[in-house]
Backbone bond lengths (Angstrom), bond angles and torsions (degrees), N, CA, C in turn:
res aa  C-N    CA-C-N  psi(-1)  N-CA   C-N-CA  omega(-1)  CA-C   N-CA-C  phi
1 X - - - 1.477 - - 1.525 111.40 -
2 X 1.193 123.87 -49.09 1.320 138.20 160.80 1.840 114.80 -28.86
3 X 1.314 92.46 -59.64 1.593 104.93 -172.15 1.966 98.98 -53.69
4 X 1.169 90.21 -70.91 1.488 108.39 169.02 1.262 128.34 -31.20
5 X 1.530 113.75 -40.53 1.519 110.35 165.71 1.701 116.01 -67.46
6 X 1.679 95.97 -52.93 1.241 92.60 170.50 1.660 149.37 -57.25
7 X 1.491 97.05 3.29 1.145 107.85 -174.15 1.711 97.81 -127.43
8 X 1.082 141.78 8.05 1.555 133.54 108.48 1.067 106.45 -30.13
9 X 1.489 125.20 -104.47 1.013 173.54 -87.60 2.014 94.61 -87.45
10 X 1.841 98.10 -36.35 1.106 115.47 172.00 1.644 108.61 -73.01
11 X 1.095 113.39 -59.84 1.266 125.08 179.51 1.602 115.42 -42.06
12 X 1.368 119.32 -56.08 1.411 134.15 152.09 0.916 81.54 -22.46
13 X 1.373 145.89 -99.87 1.771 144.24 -92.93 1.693 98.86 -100.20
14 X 1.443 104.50 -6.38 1.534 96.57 -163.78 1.371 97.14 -105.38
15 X 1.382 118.99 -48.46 1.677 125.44 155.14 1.225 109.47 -25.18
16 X 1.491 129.00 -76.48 1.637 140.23 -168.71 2.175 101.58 -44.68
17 X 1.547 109.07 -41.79 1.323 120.04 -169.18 1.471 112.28 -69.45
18 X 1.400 90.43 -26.09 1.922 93.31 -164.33 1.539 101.96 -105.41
19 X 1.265 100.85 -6.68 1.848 111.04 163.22 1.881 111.88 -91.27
20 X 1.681 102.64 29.91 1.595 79.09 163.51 1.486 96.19 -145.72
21 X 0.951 81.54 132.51 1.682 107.03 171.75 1.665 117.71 -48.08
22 X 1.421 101.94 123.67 1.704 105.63 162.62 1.503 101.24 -76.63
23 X 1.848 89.49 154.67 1.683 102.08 174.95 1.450 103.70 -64.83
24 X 1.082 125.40 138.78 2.017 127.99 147.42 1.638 97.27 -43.07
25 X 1.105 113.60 -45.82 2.063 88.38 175.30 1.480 94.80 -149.04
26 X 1.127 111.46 145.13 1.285 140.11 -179.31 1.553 119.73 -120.05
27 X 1.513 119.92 118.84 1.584 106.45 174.35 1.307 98.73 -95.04
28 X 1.485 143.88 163.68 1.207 136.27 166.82 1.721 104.36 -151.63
29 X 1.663 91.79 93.46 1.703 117.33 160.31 1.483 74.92 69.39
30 X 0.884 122.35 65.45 2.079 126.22 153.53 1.502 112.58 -73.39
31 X 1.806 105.35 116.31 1.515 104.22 174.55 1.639 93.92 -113.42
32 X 1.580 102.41 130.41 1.461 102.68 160.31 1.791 113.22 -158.90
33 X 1.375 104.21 172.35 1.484 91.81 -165.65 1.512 103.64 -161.00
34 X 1.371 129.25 -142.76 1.472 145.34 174.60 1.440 126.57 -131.28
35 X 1.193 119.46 98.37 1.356 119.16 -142.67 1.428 125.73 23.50
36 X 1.272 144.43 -108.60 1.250 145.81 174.01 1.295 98.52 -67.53
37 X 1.228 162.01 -32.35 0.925 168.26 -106.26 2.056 118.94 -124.68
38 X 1.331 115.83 67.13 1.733 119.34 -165.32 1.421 91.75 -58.84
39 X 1.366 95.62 147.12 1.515 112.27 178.59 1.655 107.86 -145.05
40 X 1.428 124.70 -16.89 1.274 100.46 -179.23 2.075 79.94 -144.60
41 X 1.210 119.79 144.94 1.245 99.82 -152.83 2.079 94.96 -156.87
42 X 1.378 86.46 71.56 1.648 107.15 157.28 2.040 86.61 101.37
43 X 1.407 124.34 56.66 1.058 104.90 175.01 1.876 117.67 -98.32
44 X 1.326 113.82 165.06 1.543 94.39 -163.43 1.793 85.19 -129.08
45 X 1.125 132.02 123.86 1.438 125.69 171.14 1.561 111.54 -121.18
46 X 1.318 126.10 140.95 2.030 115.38 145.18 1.141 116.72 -141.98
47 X 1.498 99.20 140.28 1.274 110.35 172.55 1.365 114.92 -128.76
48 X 1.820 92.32 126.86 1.061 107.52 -178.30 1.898 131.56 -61.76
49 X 1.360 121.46 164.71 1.470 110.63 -176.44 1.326 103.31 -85.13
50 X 1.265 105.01 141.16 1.443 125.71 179.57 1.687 120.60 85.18
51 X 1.341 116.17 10.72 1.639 119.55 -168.99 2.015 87.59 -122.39
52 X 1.410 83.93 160.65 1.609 109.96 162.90 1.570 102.66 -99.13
53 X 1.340 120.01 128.99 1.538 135.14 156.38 1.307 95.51 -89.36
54 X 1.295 114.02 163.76 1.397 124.42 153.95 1.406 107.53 -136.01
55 X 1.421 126.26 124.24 1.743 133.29 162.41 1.927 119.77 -76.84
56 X 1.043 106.03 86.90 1.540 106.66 -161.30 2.269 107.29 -86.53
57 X 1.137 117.45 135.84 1.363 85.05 175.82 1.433 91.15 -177.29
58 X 1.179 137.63 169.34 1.458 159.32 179.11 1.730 105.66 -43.03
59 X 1.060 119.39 172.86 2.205 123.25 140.96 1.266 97.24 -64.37
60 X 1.748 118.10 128.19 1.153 127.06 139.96 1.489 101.62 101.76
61 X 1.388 107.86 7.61 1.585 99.12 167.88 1.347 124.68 -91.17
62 X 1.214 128.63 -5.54 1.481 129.66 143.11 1.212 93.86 137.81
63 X 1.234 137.32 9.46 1.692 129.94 -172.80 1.269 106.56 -67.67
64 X 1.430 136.16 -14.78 1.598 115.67 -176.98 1.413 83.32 -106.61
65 X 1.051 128.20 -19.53 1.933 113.06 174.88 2.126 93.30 -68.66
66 X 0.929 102.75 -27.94 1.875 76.80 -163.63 1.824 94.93 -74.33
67 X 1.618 105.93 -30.00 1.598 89.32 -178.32 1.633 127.40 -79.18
68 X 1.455 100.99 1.80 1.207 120.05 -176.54 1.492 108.07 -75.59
69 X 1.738 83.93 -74.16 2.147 84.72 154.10 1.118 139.28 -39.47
70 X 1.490 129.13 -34.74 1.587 118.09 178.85 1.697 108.36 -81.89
71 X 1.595 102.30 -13.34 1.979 113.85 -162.19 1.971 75.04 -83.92
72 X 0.688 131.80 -21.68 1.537 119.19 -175.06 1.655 115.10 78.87
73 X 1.594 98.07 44.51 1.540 96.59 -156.33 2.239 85.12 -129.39
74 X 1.137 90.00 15.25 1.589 93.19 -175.37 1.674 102.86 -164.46
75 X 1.680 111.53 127.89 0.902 105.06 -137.10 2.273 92.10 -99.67
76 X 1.039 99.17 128.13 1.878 109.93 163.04 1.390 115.10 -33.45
77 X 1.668 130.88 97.71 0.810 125.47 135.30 1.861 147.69 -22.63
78 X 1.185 107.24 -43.63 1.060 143.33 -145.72 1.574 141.48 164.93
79 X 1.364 128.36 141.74 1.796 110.88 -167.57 1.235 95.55 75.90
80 X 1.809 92.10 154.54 1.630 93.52 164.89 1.321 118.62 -133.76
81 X 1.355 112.10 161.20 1.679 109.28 163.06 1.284 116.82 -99.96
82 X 1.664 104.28 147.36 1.796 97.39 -165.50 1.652 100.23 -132.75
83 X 0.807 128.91 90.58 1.505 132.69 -179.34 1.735 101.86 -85.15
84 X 1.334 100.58 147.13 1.655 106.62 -156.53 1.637 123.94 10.94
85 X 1.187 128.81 47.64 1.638 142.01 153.28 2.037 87.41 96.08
86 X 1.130 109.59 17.90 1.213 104.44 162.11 2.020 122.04 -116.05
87 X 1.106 103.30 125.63 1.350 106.38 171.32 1.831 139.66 -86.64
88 X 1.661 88.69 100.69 1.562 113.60 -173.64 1.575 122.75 -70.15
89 X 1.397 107.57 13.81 1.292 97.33 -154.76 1.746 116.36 -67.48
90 X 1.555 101.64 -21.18 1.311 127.45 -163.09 2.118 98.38 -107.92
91 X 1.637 96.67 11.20 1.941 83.02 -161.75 1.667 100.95 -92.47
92 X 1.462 131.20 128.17 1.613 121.81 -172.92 1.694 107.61 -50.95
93 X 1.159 103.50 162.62 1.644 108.44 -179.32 1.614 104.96 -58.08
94 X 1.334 121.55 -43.79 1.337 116.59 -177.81 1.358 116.10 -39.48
95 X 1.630 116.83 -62.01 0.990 120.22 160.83 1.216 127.82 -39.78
96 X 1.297 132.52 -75.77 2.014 124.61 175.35 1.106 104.29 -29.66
97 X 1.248 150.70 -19.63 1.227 159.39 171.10 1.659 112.64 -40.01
98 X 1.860 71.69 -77.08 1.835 97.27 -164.07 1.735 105.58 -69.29
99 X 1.909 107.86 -6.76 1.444 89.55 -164.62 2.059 95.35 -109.71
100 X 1.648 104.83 23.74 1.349 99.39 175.51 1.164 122.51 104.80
101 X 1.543 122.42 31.46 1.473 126.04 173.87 1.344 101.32 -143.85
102 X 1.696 106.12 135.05 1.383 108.77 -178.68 1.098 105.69 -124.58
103 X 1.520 119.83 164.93 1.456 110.39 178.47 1.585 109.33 -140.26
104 X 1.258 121.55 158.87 1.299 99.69 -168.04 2.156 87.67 -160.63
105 X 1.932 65.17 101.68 1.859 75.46 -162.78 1.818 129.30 -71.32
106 X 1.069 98.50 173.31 1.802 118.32 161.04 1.366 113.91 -19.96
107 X 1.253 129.50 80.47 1.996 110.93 -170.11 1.524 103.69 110.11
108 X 0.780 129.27 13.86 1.944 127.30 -167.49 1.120 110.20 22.54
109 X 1.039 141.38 -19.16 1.622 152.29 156.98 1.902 85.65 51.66
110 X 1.163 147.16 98.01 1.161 156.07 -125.07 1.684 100.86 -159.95
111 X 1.066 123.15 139.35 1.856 105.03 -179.50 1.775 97.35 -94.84
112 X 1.640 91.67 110.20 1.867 92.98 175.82 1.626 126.85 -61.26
113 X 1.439 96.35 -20.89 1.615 104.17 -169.03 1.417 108.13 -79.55
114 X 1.202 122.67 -27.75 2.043 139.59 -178.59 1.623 93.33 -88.27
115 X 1.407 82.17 155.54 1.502 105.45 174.63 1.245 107.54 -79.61
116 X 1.787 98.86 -177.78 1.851 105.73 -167.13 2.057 95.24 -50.80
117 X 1.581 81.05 -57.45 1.438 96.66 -149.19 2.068 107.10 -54.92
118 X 1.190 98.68 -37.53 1.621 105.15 174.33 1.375 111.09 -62.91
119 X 1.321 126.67 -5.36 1.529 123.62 179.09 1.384 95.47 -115.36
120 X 1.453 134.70 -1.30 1.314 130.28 153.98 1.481 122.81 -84.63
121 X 0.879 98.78 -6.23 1.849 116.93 -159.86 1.454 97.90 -90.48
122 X 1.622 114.26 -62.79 1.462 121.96 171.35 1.573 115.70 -62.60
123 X 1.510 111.47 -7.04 1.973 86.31 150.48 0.963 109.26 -93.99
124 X 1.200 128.44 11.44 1.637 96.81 166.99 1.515 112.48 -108.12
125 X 1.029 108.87 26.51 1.556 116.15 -153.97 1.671 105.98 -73.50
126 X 1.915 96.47 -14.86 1.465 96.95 169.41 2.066 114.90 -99.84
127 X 0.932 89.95 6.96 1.478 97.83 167.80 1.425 110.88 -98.60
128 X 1.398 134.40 -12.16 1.401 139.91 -175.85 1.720 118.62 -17.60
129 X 1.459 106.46 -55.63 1.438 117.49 170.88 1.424 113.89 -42.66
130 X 1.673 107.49 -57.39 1.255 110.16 -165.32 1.501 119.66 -85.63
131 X 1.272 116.90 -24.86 1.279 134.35 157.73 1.592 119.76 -19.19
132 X 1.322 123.23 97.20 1.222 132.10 161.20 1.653 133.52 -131.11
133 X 1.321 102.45 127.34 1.616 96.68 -148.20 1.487 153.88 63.43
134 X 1.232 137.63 -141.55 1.334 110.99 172.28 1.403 98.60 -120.81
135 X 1.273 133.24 30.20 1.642 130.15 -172.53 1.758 98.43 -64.84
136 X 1.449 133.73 -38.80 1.080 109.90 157.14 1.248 147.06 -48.64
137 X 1.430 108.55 -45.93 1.465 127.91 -177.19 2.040 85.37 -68.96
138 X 1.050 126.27 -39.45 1.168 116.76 -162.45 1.418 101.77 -56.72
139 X 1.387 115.72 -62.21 1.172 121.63 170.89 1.219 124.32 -46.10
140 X 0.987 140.21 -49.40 1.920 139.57 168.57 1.384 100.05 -42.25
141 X 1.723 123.96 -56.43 1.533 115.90 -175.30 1.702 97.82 -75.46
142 X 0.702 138.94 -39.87 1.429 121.55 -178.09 1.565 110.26 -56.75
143 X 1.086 126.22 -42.28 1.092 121.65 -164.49 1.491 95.87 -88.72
144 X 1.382 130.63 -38.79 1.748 118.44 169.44 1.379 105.94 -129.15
145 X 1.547 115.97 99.37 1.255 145.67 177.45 1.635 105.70 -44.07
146 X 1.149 120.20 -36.10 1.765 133.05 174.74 1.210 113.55 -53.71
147 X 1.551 108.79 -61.44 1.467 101.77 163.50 1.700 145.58 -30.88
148 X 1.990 89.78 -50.81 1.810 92.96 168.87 1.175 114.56 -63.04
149 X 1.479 98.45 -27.68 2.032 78.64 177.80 1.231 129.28 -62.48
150 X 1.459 101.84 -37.01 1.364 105.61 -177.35 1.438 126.34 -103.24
151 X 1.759 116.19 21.62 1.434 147.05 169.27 2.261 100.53 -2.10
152 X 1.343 89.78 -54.31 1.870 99.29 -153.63 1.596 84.00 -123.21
153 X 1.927 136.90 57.30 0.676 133.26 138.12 1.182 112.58 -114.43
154 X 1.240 120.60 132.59 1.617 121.44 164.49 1.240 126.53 -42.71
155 X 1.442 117.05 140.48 1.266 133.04 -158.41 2.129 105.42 -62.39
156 X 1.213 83.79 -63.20 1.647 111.20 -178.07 1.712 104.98 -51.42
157 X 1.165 124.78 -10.60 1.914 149.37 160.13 1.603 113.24 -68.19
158 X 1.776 100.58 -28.63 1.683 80.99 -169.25 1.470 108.48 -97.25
159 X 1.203 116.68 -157.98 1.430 137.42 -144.13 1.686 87.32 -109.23
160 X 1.567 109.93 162.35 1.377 93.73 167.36 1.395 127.01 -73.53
161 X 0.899 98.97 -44.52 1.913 116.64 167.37 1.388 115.70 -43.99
162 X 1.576 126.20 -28.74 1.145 126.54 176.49 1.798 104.23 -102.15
163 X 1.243 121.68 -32.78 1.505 111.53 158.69 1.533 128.07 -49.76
164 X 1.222 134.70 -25.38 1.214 174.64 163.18 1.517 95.48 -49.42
165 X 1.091 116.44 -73.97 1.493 124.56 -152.09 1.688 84.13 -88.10
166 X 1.208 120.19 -20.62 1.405 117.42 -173.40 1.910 107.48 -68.19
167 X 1.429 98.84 -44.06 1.666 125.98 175.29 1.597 96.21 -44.20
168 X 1.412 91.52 -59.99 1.885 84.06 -152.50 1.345 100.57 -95.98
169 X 1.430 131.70 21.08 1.647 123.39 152.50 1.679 102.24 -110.04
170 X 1.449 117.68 4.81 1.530 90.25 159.76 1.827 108.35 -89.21
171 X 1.137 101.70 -33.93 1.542 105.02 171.45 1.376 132.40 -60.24
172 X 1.393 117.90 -10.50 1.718 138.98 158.74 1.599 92.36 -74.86
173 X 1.482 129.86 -41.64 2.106 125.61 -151.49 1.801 82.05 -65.64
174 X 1.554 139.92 -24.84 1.321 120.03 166.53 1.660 134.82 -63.51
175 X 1.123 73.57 -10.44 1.629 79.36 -162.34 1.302 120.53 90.71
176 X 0.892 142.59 -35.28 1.771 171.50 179.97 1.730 79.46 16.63
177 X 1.849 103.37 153.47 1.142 121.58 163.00 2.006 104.38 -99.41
178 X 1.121 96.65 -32.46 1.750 102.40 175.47 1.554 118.10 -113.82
179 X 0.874 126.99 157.30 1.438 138.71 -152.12 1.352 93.29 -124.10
180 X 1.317 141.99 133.29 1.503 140.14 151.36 1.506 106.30 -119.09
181 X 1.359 98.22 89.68 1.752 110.33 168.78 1.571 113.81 -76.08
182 X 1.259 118.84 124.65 1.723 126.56 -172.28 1.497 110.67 -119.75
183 X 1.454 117.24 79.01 1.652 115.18 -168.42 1.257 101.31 44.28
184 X 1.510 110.16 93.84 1.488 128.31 174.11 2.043 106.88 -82.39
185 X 1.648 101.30 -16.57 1.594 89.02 -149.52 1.678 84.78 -112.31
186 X 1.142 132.39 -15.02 1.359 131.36 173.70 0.725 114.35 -10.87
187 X 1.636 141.13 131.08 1.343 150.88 160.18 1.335 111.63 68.20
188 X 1.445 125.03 -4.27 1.774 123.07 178.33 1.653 111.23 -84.88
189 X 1.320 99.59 141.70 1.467 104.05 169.11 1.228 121.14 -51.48
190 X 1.028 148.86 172.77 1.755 160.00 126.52 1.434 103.72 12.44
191 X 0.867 108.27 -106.12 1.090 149.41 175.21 1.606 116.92 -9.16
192 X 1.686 102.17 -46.91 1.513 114.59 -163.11 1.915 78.60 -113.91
193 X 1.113 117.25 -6.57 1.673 109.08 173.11 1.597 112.11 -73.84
194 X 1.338 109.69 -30.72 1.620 137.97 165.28 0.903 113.99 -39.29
195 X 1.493 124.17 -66.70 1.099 165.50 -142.80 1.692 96.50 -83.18
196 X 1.307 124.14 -69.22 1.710 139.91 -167.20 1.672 81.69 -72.79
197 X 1.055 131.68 -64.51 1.879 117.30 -165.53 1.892 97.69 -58.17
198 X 1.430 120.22 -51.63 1.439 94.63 175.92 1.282 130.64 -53.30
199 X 1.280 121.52 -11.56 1.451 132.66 -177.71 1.396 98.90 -66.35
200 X 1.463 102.99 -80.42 1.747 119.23 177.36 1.630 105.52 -23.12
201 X 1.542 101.02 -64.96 1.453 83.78 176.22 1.647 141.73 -52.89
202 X 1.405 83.31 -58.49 1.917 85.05 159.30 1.601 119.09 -40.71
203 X 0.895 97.60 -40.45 2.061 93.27 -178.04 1.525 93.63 -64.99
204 X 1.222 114.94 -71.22 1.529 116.98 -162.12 1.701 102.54 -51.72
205 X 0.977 132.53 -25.67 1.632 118.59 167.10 1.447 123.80 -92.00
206 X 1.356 103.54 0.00 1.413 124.49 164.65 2.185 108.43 -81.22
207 X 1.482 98.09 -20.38 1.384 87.97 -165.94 1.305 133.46 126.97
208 X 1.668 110.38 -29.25 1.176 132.62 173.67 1.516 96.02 -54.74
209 X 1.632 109.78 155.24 1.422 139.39 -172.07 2.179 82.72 -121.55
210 X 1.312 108.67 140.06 1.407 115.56 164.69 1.127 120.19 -166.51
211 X 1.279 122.86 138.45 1.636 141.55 -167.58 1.812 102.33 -103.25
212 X 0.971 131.67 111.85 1.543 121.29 -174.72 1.369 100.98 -126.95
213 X 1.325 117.07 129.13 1.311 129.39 169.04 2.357 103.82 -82.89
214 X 0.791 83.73 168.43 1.448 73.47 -172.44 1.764 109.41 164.66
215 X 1.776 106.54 109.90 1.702 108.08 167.30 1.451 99.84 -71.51
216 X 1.511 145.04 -28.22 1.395 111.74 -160.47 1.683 95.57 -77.98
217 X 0.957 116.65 97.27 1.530 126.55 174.16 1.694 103.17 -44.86
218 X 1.307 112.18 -51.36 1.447 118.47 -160.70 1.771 109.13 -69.92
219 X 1.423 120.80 -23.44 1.246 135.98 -178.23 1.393 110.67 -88.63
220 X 1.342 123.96 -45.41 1.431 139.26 158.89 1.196 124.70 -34.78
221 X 1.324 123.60 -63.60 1.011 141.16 -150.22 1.968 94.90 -89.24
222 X 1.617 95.28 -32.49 1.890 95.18 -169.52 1.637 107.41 -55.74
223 X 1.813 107.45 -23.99 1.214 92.56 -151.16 1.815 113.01 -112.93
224 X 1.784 72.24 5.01 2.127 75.05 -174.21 1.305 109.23 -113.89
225 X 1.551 88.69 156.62 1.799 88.24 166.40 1.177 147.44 -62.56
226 X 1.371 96.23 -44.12 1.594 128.29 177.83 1.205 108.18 -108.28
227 X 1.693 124.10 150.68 1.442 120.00 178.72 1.711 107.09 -161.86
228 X 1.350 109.98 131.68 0.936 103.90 -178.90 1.696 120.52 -134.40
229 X 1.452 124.67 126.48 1.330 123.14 -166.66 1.633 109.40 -100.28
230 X 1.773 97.64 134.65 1.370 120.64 -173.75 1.717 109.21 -98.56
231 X 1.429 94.15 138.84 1.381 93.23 167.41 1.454 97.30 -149.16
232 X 1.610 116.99 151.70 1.843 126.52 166.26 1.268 91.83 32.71
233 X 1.394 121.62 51.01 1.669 104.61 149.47 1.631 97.58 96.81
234 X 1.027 141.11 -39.60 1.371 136.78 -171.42 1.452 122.37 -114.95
235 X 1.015 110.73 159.25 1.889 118.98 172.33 1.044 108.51 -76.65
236 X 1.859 127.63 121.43 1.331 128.49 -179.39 1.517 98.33 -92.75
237 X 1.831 113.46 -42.17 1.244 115.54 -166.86 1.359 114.86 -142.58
238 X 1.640 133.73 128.87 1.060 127.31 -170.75 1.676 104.61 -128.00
239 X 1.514 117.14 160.32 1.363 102.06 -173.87 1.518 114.21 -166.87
240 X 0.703 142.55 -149.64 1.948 174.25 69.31 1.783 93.96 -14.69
241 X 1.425 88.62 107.99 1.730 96.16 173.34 1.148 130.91 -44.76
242 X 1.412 106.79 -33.75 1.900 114.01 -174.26 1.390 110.19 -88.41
243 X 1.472 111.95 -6.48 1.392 123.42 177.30 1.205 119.68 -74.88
244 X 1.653 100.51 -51.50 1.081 121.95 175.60 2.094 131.63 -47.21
245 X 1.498 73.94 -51.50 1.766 109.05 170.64 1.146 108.13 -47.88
246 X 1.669 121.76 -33.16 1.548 127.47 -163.39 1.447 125.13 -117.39
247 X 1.920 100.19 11.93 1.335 98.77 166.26 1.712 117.66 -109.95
248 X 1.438 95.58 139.27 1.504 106.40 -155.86 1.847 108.11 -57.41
249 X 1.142 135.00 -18.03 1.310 138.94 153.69 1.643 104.27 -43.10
250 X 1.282 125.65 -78.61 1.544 113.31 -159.46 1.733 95.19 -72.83
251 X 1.222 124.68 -38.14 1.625 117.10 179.39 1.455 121.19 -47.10
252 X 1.310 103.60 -39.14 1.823 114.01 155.69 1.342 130.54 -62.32
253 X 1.046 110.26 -37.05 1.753 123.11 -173.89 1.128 111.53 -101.11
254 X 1.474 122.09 -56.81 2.145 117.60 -173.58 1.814 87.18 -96.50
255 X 1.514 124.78 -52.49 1.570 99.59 -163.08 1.488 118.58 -87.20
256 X 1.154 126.09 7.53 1.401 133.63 -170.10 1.547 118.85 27.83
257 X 1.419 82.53 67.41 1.651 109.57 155.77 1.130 134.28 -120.34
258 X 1.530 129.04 128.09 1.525 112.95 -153.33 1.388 128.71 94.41
């Protein structure tokens, strides 16, 4: 009888194991930096498919170095990153590209001299092969109606709020399975800060997977699942977002409460 339990008991344990999901990307103890220079120094993150993370943290705590690192645009010290059970740590940015991660950085960095639509065109410029018709472009204006209007206006013409939305619908023209949001709300009013978190959301109930760096702690945190706070290079605190939201350390420091 003994034997017998124990060999449930095993069985249980292997069922329960093979019922949990790997992250869609995983960092594990990621060291990277600027030449001599460490900047993010043994951090471990995952995010799961289909959730919003949010990376919340000070100036200079390394959050655009970790998205730099997974964009393959900064090179792994050490640790690895493993996007679908494969390890990118060493793969060129072109590649993270083609294998489903977009990023859509710090500044929208946007080409001012091209029109809306020519700065939509060049994200997909790594989908080219697959590219048929405008079902992308359809999708970018569907999802921000502002844009069609302004299809054959130059980029360097719009508003910040509409440069913005310009950022993160060339980074949809991939298709991307992951989202790398890099201070989406920078420099926008209220109003149009509203505006970029309803987006996020809509994607994420659409399906989208997204990693968002982000100071408005209080906006961040409303909309993700997971959340994790950076400091000097490392993770002090990682969590369940609403958890997170409710310990009196970050309520003092990112939400100014207390």
């Amino acid at each position: 009888m003994a034997a017998e339990n124990t060999s449930e008991a095993g069985v249980s344990a292997g069922v329960a194991l093979m019922s949990v999901r790997e992250p869609l990307l995983r960092l594990e103890s990621v060291y990277a930096g600027y030449g001599a220079t460490a900047v993010l120094r043994g951090i471990t993150i995952d995010v799961a498919d289909g959730e919003v993370v949010c990376l919340i943290g000070p100036n200079g705590a390394g959050k655009t170095t970790t998205i730099r690192a997974i964009a393959g645009q900064l090179p792994v010290a050490s640790g690895r990153i493993v996007w679908q059970g494969r390890d990118t740590a060493a793969v060129p940015s072109a590649e993270i590209v083609g294998l489903g991660i977009a990023t859509v950085p710090e500044g929208r960095r946007i080409f001012p001299e091209l029109t809306v639509r020519e700065n939509l065109m060049i994200g997909a410029y790594h989908r080219r092969r697959a590219f048929k018709g405008d079902s992308e472009l359809d999708f970018a204006f569907e999802m921000f109606p502002r844009l069609k209007e302004r299809a054959r206006q130059l980029g360097g013409t719009l508003s910040g709020g509409e440069q913005q939305m310009l950022a993160i619908a060339r980074g949809l023209m991939t298709r991307p399975r992951l989202l790398l949001l890099d201070e989406p709300s920078m420099g926008l009013a209220p109003i149009l800060i509203e505006a970029v978190f309803e987006t996020i959301e809509r994607l994420a109930r659409d399906g989208m997977t997204v990693l968002l760096v982000e100071q408005n702690a209080e906006a961040a945190l409303a909309i993700a699942a997971q959340a994790y706070i950076m400091e000097r290079g490392t993770i002090v605190l990682s969590g369940a977002a609403a958890r997170i939201g409710n310990d009196p350390r970050v309520q003092h420091s990112y939400l100014g409460v207390g």
